[in-house]
C-alpha positions in Angstrom: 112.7 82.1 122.1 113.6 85.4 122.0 111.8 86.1 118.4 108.8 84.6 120.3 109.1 87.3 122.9 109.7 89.8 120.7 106.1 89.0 118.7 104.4 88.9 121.8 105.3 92.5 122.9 104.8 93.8 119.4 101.3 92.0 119.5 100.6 93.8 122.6 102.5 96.9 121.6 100.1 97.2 117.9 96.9 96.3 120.6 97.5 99.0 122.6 98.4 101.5 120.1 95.6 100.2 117.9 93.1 101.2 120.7 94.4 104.3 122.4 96.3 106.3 120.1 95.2 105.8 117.1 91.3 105.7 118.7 92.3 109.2 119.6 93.4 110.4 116.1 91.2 108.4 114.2 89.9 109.6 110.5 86.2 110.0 110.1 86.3 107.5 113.2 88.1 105.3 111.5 91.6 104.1 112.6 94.3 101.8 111.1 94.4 97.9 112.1 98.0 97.4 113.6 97.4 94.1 114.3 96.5 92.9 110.6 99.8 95.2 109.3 101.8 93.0 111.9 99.8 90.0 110.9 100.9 90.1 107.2 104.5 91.7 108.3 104.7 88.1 109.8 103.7 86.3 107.4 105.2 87.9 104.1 108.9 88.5 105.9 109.0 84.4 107.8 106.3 82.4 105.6 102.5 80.9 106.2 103.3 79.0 109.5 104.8 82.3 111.9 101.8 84.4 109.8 99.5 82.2 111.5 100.4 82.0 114.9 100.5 85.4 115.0 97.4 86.1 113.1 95.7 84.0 115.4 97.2 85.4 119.0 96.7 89.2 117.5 93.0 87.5 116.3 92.6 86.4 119.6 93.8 89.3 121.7 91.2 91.2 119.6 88.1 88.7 120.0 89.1 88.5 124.0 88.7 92.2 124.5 86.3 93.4 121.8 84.9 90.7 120.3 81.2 89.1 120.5 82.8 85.6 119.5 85.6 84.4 120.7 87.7 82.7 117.7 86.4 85.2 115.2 89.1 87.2 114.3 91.5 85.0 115.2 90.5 82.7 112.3 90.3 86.3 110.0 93.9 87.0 110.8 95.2 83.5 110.7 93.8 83.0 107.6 95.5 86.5 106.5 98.8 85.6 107.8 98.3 82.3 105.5 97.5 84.0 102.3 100.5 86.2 102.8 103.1 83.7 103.4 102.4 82.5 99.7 103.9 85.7 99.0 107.0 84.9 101.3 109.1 83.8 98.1 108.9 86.6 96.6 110.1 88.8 99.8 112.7 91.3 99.3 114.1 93.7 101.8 113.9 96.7 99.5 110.7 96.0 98.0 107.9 98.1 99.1 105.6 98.2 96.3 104.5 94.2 96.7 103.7 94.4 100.8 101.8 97.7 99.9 99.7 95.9 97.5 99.6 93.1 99.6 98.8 95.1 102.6 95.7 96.9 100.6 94.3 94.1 99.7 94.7 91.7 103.6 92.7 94.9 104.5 90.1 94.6 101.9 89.9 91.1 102.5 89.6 91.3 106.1 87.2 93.9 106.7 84.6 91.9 103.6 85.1 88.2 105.4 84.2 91.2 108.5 81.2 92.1 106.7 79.6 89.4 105.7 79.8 87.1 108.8 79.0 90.1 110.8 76.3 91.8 109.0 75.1 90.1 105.8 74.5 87.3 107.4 71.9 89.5 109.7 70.4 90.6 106.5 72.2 94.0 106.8 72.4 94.7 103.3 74.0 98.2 102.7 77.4 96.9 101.7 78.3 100.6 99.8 77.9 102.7 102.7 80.5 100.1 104.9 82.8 99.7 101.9 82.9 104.0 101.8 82.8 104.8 105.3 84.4 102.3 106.5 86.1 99.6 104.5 88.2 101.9 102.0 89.3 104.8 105.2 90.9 102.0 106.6 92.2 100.3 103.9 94.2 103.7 103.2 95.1 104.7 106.4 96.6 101.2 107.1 98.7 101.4 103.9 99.9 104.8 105.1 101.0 103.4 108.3 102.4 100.4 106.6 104.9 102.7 104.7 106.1 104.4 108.2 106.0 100.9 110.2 107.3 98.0 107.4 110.5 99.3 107.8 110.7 99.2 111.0 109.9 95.1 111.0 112.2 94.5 108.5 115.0 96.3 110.8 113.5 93.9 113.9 113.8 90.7 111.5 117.0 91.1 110.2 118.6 91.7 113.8 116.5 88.9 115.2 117.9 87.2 112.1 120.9 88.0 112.6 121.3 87.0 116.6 119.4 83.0 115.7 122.5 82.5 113.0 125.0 84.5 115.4 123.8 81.6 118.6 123.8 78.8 116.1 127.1 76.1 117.0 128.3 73.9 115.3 129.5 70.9 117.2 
């Protein structure tokens, strides 16, 4: 329950930061998406299933307050928080390089699924000026903050770790 909690206020937590804050220091007016960097966090640290539920609550916090279409990016992040938690064996504390890599290319991912529903489909077909002005800024600036903020979930999962085998009784 209290691992439930603690998503929900991070959810919120990445939401507003994602939209004040970093809005207000934004790169080329670009700014990092906290939300898919939680979204993988989730699913690379606890597997596919916790990567989807909060892909899709962080998806639909998103769609509820910016979104045209509700369910939109909900389905982008749930389906981000999936691919990740294939990479949930191969989690190790210590390891950096992997959720990096991993991180680069959720955001890559994300923002072309994001392009092609949203503007290929309209016929909007200048996919090199999104994938330079938009696309790649982010994609970097969301790794940065990924170096700064991984750790910082890995410390929050190993305490909330270590508290669910600390309450567990054996009868």
């Amino acid at each position: 329950m209290l691992r439930k909690i603690i998503l929900g206020i991070s959810i919120f937590l990445c939401y507003l930061l994602q939209c004040t804050f970093f809005k207000f220091i934004a790169l080329g007016s670009v700014s990092p998406n906290l939300l898919l960097m939680l979204t993988f966090a989730a699913g690379f640290i606890r597997g596919k299933k916790e990567g989807i539920y909060v892909g899709f609550f962080a998806g639909l916090v998103l769609d509820l307050f910016y979104g045209q279409v509700i369910g939109f990016n909900a389905l982008l992040l749930m389906l981000i928080g999936y691919l990740n938690g294939f990479f949930h064996s191969m989690y190790y504390g210590d390891e950096v390089t992997l959720p990096i890599g991993l991180v680069f290319v959720s955001d890559f991912v994300y923002n072309f699924l994001f392009y092609v529903f949203s503007f290929l489909l309209r016929n909007r077909l200048s996919f090199w000026y999104y994938f330079v002005h938009i696309i790649l800024p982010e994609m970097i600036y969301t790794v940065i903050l990924t170096l700064i903020f991984y750790r910082l979930m890995l410390k929050i999962n190993s305490k909330l770790e270590e508290r669910e085998r600390g309450s567990v009784t054996f009868d």
